[in-house]
DRENDO-1510 file (C-alpha; in Angstrom, 1 decimal, always signed):
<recs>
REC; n; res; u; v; w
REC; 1; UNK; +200.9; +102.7; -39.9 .
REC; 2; UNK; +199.3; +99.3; -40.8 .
REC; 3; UNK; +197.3; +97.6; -37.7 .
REC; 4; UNK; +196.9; +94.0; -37.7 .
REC; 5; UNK; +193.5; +92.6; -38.7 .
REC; 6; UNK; +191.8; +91.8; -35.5 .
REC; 7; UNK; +189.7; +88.7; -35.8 .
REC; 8; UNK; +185.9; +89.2; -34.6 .
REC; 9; UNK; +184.7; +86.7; -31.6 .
REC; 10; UNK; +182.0; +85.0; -33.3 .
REC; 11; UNK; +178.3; +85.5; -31.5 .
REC; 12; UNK; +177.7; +82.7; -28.7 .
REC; 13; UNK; +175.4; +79.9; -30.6 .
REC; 14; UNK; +172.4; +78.1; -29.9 .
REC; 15; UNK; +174.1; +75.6; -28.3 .
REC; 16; UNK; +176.4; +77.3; -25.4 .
REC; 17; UNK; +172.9; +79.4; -24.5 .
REC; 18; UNK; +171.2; +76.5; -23.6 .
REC; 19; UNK; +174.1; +74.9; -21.7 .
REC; 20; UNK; +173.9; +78.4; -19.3 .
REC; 21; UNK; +170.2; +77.8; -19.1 .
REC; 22; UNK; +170.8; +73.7; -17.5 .
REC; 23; UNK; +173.4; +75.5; -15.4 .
REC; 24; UNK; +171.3; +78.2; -13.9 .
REC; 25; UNK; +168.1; +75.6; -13.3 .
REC; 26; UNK; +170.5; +73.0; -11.3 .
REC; 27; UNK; +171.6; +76.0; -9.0 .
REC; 28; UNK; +167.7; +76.7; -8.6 .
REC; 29; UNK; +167.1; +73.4; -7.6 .
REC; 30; UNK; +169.2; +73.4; -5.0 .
REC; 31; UNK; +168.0; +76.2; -3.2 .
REC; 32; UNK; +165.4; +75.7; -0.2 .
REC; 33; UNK; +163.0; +78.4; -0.1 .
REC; 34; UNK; +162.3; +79.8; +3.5 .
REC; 35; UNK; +158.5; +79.0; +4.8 .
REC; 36; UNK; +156.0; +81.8; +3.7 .
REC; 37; UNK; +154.7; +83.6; +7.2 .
REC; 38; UNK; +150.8; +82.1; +6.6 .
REC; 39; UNK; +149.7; +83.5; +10.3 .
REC; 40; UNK; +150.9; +87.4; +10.0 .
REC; 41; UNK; +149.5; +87.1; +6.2 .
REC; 42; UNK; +146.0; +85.6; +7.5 .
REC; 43; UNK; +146.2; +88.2; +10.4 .
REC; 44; UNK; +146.6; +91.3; +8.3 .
REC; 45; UNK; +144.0; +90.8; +5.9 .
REC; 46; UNK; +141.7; +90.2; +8.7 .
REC; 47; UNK; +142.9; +93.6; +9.8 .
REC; 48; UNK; +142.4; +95.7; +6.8 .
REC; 49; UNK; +138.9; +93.9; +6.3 .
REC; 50; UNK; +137.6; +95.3; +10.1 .
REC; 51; UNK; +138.8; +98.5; +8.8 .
REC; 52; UNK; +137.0; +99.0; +5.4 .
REC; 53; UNK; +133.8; +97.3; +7.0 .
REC; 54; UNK; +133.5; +100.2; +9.8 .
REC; 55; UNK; +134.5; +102.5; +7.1 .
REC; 56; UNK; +131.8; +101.6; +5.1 .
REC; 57; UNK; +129.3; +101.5; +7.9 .
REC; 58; UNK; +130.5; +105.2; +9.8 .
REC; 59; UNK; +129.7; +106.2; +6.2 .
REC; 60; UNK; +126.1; +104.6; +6.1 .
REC; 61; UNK; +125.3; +105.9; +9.6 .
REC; 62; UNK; +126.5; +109.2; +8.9 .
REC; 63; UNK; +124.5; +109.4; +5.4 .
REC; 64; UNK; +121.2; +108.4; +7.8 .
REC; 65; UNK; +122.2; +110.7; +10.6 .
REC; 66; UNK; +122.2; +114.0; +8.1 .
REC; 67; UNK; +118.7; +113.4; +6.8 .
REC; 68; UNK; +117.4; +112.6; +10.4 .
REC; 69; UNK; +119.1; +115.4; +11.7 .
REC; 70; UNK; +117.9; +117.9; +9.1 .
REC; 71; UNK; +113.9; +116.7; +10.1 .
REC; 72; UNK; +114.1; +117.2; +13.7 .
REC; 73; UNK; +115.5; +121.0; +13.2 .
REC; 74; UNK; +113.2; +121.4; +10.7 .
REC; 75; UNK; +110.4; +119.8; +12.6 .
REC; 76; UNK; +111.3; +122.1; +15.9 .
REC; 77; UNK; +111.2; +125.0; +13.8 .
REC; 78; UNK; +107.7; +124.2; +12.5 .
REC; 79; UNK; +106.3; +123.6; +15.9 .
REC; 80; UNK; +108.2; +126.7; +17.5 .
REC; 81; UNK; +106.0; +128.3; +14.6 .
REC; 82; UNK; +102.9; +127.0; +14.8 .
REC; 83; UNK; +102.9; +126.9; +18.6 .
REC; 84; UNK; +101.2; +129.8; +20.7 .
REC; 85; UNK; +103.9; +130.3; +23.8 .
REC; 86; UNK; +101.9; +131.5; +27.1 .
REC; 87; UNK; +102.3; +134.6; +28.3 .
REC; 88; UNK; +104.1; +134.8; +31.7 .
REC; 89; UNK; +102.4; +135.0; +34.3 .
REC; 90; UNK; +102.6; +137.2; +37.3 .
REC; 91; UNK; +101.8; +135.9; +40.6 .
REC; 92; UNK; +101.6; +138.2; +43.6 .
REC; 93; UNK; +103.6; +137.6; +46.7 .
REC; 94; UNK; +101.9; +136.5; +49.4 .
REC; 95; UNK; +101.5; +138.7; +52.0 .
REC; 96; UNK; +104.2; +137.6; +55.2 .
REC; 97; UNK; +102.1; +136.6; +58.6 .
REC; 98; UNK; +103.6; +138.4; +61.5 .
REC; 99; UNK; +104.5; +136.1; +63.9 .
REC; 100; UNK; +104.0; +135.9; +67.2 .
REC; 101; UNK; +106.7; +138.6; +68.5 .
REC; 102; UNK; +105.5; +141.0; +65.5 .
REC; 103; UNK; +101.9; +140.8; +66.5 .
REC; 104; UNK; +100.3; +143.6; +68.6 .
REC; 105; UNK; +99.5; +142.6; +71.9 .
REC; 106; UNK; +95.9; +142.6; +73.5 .
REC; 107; UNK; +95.2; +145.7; +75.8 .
REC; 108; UNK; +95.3; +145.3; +79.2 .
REC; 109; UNK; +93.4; +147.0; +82.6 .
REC; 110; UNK; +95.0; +150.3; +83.3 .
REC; 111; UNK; +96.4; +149.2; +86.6 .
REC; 112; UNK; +96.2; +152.5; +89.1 .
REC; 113; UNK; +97.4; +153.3; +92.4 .
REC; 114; UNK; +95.1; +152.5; +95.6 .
REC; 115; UNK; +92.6; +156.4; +95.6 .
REC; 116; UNK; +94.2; +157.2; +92.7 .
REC; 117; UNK; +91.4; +159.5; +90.7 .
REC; 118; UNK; +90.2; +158.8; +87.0 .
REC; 119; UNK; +88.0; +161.4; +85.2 .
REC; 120; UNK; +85.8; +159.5; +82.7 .
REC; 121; UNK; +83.5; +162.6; +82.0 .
REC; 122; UNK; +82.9; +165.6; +83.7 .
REC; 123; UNK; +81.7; +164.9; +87.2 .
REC; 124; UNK; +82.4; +161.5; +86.4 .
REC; 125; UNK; +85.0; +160.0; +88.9 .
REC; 126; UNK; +86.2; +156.5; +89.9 .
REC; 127; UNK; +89.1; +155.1; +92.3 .
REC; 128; UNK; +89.6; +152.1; +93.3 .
REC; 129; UNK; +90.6; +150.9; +97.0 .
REC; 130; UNK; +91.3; +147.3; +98.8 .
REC; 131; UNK; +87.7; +147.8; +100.3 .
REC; 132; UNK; +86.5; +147.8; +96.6 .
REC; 133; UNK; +85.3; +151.1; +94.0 .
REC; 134; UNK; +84.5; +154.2; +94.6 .
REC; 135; UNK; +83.0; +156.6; +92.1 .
REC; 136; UNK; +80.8; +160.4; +92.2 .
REC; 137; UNK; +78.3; +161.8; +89.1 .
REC; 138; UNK; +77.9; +164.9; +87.5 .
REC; 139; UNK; +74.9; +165.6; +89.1 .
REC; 140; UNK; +76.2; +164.5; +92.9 .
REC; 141; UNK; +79.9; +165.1; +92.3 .
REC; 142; UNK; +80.4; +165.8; +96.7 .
REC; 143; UNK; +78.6; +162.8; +97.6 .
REC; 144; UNK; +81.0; +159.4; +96.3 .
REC; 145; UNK; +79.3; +156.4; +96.3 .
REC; 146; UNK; +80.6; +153.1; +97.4 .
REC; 147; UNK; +80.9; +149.0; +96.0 .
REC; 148; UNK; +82.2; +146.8; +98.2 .
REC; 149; UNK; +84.2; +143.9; +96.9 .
REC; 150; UNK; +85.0; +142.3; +100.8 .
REC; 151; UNK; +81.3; +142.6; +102.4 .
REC; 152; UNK; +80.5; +139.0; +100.7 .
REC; 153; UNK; +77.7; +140.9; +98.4 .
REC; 154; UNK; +79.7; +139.4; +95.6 .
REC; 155; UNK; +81.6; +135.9; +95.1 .
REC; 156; UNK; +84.9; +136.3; +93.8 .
REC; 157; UNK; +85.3; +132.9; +92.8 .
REC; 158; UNK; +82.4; +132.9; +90.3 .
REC; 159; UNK; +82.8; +134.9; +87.0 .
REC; 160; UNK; +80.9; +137.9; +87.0 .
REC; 161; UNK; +80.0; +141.6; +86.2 .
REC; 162; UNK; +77.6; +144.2; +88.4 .
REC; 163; UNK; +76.2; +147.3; +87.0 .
REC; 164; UNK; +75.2; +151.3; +88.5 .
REC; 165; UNK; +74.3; +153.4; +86.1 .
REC; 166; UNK; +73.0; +157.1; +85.8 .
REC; 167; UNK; +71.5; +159.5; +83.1 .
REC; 168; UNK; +70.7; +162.8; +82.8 .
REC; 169; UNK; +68.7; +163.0; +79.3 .
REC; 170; UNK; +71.9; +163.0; +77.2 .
REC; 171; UNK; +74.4; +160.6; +78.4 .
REC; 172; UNK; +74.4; +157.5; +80.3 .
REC; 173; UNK; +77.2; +156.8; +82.9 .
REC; 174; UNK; +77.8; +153.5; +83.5 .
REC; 175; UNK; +80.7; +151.3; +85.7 .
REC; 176; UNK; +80.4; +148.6; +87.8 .
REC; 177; UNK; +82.8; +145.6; +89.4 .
REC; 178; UNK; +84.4; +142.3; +87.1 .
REC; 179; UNK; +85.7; +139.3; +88.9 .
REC; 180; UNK; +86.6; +135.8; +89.3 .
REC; 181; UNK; +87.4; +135.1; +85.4 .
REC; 182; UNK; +89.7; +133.5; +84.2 .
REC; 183; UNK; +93.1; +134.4; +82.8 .
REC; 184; UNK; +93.8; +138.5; +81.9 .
REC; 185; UNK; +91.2; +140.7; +80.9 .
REC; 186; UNK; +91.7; +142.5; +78.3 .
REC; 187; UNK; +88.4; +144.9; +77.2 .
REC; 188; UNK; +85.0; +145.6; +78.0 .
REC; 189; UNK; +81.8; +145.9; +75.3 .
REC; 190; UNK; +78.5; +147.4; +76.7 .
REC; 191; UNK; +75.5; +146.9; +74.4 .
REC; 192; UNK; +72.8; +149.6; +74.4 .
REC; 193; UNK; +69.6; +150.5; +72.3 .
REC; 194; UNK; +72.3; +152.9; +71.1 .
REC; 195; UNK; +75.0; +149.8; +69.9 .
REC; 196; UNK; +77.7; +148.3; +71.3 .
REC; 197; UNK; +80.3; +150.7; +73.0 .
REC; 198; UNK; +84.2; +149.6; +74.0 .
REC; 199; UNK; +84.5; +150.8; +77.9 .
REC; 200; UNK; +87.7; +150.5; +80.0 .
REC; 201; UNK; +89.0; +148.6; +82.8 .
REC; 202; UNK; +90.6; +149.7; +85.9 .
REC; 203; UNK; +92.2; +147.3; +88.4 .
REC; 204; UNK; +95.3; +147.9; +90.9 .
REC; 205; UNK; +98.5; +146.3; +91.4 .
REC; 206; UNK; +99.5; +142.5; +92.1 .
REC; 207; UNK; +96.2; +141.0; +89.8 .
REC; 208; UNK; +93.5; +140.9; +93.1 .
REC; 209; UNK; +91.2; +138.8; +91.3 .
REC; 210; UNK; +88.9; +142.3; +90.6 .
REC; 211; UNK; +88.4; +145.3; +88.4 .
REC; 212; UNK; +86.1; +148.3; +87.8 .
REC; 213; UNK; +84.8; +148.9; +84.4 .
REC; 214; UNK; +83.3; +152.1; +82.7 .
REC; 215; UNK; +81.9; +153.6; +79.6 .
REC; 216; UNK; +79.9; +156.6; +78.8 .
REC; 217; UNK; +77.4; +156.4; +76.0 .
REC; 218; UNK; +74.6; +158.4; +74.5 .
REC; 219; UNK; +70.9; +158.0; +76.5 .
REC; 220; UNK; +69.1; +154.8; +76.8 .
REC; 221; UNK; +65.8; +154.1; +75.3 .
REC; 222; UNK; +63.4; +153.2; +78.2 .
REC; 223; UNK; +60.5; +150.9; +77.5 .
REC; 224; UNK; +58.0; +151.2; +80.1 .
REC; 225; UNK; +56.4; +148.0; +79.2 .
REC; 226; UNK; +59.4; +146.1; +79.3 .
REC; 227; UNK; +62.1; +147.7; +81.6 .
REC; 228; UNK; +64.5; +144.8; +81.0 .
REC; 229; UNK; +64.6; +145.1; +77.2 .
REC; 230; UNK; +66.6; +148.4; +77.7 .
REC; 231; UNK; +68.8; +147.4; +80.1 .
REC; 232; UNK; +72.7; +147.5; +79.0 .
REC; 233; UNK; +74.7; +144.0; +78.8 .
REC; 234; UNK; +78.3; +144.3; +79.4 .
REC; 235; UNK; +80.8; +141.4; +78.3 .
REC; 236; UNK; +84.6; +141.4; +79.8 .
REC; 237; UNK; +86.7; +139.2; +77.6 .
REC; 238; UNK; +90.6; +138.4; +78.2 .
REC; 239; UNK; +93.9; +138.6; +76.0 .
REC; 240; UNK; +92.5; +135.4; +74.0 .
REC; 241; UNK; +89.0; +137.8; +72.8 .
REC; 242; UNK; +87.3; +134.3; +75.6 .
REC; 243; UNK; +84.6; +135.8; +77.7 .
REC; 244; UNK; +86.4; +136.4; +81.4 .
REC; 245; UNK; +82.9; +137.8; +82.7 .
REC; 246; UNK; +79.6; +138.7; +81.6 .
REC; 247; UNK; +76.2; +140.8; +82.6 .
REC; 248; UNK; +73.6; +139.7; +80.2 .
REC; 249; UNK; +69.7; +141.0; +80.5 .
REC; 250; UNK; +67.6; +139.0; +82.9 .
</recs>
């Protein structure tokens, strides 16, 4: 089978290239470009600039930071070292102050019944009465003797103590009347060559102004040159340790 020659298209020339070139430059030309967006450019740059600048300075802070860091640990350690803590200390507790409702109250007079009988001692017996106290020794113990607190021997209104005493060699027997003080009384203390000795108090019901105190000590030391200088002196003080009555020597 024979074909037909086919003729070859000959290669575009010089000539028709430039003529596509003329027509692709006037089709350029009449093209308006749109207008470039300047203020979301401008503001975008600003943007990424912020960033790498607090990049940059995180970065410096954190490189300054990590030395800083490492001298105050290590500076803490070297002080922890070198430094001597205190031992603890142990402080006592102070002891609580009883109050007023916790505190022991002051003694009072035994309060008795009118006649009724207290033995100090053997032979030694007091009562008290309106009339005033009554009272026997252990050498006498039938014959009572008598103090009278209404006669007008003794003025209730004024503080003050009286005194009867008796020996026999051994012991001394002493007692005698308190009055007119103020407030409660409370106790009795009788000084003697021998010391000072803590009597009693008797007094009866319903606080009439008067008591009877007593105490038994050893023998008292005469001195014949000065009778007074062995004489007892008895000091009644109240609830408060005041002085509600006193006997001092003359």
């Amino acid at each position: 089978m024979n074909h037909l020659p086919t003729e070859e298209e000959p290669d575009a020339g010089p000539a028709e290239t430039g003529r596509l070139r003329e027509a692709l430059a006037a089709a350029a030309y009449g093209i308006t470009p749109s207008r470039a967006p300047l203020a979301d450019v401008e503001r975008r740059g600003r943007t990424i600039r912020r960033r790498r600048r607090t990049t940059v300075l995180g970065a410096g802070c954190g490189l300054l930071l990590v030395p800083l860091a490492f001298v105050v640990v290590h500076g803490t350690d070297d002080a922890a070292d070198r430094t001597t803590r205190p031992a603890a200390t142990v402080t006592a507790s102070p002891t609580p102050t009883p109050t007023a409702s916790q505190r022991t109250p002051a003694p009072t007079p035994r309060v008795v019944a009118p006649g009724e009988r207290v033995t100090a001692a053997p032979g030694f017996v007091l009562w008290l009465t309106a009339e005033g106290k009554h009272w026997t020794t252990p050498d006498m113990p039938e014959l009572p003797q008598f103090r009278s607190v209404v006669d007008g021997n003794i003025d209730r209104s004024t503080p003050g103590v009286s005194m009867q005493s008796h020996g026999d060699g051994s012991r001394e027997y002493l007692s005698g009347l308190y009055y007119g003080g103020a407030g409660t009384a409370s106790v009795v203390e009788v000084g003697t060559t021998a010391g000072v000795v803590r009597g009693h108090l008797l007094e009866l019901p319903g606080r009439p102004g008067w008591g009877v105190w007593y105490a038994v000590t050893d023998a008292v030391r005469r001195d014949d040159d000065d009778p007074f200088a062995s004489m007892p002196t008895v000091t009644v003080r109240d609830t408060e340790g005041r002085v509600h009555a006193e006997l001092g020597r003359p």
